[in-house]
C-alpha positions as CSV (number, residue, x, y, z in Angstrom):
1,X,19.9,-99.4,-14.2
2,X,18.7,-101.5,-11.0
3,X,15.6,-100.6,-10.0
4,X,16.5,-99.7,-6.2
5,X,19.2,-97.3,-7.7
6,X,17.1,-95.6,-9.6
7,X,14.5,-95.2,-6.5
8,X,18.1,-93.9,-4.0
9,X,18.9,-91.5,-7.1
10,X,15.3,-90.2,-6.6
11,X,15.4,-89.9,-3.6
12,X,18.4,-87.8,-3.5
13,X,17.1,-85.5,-6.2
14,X,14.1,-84.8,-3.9
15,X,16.3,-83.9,-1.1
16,X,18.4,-81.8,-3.0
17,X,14.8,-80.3,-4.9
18,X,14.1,-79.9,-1.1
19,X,17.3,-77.9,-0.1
20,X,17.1,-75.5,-2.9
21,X,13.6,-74.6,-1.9
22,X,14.5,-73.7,1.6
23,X,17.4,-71.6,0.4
24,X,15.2,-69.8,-1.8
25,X,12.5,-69.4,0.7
26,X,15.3,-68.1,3.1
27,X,16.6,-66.2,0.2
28,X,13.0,-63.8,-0.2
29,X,12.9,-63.9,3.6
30,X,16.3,-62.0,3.7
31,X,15.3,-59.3,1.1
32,X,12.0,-58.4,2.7
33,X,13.9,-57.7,5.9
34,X,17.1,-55.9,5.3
35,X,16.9,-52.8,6.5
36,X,17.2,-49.2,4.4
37,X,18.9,-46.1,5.9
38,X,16.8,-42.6,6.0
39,X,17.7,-39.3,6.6
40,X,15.6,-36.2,7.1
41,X,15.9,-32.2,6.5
42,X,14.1,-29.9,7.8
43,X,14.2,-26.1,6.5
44,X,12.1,-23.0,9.0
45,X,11.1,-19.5,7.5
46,X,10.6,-16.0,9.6
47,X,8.6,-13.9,8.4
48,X,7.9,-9.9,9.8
49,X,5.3,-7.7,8.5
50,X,6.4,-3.9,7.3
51,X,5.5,-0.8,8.7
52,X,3.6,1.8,7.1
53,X,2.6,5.0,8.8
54,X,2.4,8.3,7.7
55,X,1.8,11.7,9.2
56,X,1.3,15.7,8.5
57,X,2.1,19.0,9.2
58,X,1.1,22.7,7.5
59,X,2.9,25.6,8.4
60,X,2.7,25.2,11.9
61,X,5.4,22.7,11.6
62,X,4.4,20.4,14.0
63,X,4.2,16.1,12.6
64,X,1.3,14.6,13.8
65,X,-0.8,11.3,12.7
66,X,-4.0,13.5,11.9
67,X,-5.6,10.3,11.2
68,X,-9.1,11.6,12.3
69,X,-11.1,14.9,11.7
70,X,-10.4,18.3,11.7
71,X,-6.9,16.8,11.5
72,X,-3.9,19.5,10.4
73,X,-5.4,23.2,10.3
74,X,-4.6,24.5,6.6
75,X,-3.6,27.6,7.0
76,X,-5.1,30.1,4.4
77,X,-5.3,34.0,4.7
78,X,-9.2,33.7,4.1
79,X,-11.1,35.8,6.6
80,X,-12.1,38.1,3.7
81,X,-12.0,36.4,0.3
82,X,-14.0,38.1,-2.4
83,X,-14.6,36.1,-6.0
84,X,-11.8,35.1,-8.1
85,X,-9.6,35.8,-5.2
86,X,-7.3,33.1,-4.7
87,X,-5.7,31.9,-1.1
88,X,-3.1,29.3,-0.6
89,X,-2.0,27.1,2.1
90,X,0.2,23.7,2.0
91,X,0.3,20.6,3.5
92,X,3.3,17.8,4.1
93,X,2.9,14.2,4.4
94,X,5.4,12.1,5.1
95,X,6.3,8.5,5.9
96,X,7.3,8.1,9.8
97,X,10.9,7.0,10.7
98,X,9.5,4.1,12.0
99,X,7.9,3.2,8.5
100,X,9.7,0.2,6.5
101,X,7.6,0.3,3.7
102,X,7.2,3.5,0.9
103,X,3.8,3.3,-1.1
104,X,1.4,6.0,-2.5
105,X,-0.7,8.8,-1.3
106,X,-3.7,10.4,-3.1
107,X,-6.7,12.7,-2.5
108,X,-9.2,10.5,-1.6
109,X,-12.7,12.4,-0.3
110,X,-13.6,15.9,1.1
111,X,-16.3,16.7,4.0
112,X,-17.5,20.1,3.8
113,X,-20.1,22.5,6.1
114,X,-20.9,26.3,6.0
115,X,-23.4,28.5,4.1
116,X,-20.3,29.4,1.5
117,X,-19.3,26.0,0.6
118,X,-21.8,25.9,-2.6
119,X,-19.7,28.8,-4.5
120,X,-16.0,27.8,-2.8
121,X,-14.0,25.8,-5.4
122,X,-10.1,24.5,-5.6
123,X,-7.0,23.5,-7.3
124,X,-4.4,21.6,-6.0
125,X,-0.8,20.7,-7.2
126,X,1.8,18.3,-5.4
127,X,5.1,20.3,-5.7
128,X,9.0,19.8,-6.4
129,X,10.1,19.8,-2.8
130,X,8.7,20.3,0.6
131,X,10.6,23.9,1.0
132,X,8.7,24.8,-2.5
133,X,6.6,28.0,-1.5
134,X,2.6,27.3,-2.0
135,X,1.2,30.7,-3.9
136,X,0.7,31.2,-7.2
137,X,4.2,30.3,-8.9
138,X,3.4,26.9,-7.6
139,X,0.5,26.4,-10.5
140,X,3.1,28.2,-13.2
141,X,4.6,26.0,-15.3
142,X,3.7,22.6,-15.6
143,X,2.9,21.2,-12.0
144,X,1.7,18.1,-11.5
145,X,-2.0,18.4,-10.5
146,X,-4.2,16.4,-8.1
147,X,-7.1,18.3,-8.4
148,X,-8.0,20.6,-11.0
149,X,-5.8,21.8,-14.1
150,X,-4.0,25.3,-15.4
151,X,-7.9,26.2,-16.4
152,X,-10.1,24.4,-14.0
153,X,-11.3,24.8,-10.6
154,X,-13.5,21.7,-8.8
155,X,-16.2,22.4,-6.5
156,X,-14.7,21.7,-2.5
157,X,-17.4,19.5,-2.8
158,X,-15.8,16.7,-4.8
159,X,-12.1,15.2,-5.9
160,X,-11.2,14.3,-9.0
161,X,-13.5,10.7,-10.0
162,X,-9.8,9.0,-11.1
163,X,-7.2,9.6,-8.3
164,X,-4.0,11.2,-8.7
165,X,-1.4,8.6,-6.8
166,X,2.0,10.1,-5.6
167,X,4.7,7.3,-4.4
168,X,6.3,8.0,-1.3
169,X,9.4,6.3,0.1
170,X,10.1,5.2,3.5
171,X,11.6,6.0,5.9
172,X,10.7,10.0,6.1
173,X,9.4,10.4,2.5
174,X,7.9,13.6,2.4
175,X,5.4,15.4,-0.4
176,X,4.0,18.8,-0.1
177,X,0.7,19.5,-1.6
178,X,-0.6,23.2,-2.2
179,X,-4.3,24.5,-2.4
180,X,-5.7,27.0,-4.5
181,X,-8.9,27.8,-3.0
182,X,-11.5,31.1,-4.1
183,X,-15.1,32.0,-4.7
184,X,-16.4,31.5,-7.6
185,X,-17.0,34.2,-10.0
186,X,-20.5,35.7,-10.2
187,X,-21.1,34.5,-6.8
188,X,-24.0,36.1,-5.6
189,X,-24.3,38.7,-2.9
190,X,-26.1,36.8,-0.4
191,X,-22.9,34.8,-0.1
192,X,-21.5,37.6,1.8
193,X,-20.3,37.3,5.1
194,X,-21.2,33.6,4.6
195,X,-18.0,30.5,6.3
196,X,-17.5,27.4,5.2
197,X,-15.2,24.4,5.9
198,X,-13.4,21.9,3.7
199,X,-11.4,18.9,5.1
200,X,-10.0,16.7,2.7
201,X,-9.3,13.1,3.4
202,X,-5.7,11.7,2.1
203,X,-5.3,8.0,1.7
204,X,-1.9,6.6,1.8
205,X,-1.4,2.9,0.4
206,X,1.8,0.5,1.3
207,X,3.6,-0.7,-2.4
């Protein structure tokens, strides 16, 4: 081949070299950028805390958040007792209408005061129903005990070391809880004429 055709060829193959370079240059320059198409969701939770309140009543009848001391008067015939004598008296609880949440109630403390509180001791059962009458058919059977047993009396002093929990429900769950309360036998005679008082704390937890 003629030496000046060879160097026109060469030429040509560097333009050409040259061409394809660009259009590869231009070819990553149109990748990096095309755009991409985005989209976004977006997802909200509400959130409301529940309600849970309770309240009493004895035989008064009258609902009440007793949620400090004395709170609801117990009503026992006990203006004479004598050893080994028992009296009774009952107290509701219930879950208020308001209340969106049932839980659990035990007996959770006592605070006591009076020369007769060292030889006063109780029993306490949480009955069937509310309308269930609080004496001594309340204990026959098998009951179901929160303080005490069939045999046993604790001191007004104390409540049971391992808490007895009843579940309520909500709205208006109601329990009724009957006492058994006496003087101990063999209580000596200086005890006579002697008063006491016993209020015992229930503790009420939402489930």
């Amino acid at each position: 081949m003629p030496r000046h055709l060879a160097r026109v060829r060469g030429r040509a193959l560097t333009r050409v070299r040259a061409v394809l370079a660009g259009a590869l240059v231009l070819g990553a320059g149109a990748t990096v950028t095309l755009a991409a198409w985005t989209d976004s969701e977006y997802a909200t939770g509400s959130f409301t805390a529940s309600i849970f309140n309770t309240e009493s009543s004895t035989v008064g009848g009258v609902w009440a958040g007793n949620i400090s001391p004395p709170g609801a008067s117990l009503v026992f015939n006990a203006t004479a007792m004598s050893p080994t004598v028992s009296q009774y008296a009952w107290v509701n609880i219930r879950t208020t209408a308001a209340s969106t949440a049932g839980g659990t109630i035990t007996l959770a403390g006592s605070t006591t005061s009076g020369t007769l509180v060292p030889v006063l001791e109780y029993r306490a059962v949480r009955t069937s129903g509310t309308g269930t009458t609080c004496d001594s058919t309340a204990f026959s059977g098998t009951p179901t005990y929160i303080a005490g047993s069939a045999s046993t009396y604790l001191a007004v002093t104390t409540v049971p070391a391992t808490p007895v929990a009843s579940a309520i429900t909500s709205p208006g769950g109601e329990l009724r809880y009957c006492y058994d309360v006496r003087i101990q036998s063999g209580a000596a005679n200086t005890y006579q004429g002697g008063t006491g008082t016993v209020t015992w704390l229930f503790s009420g937890i939402s489930s």
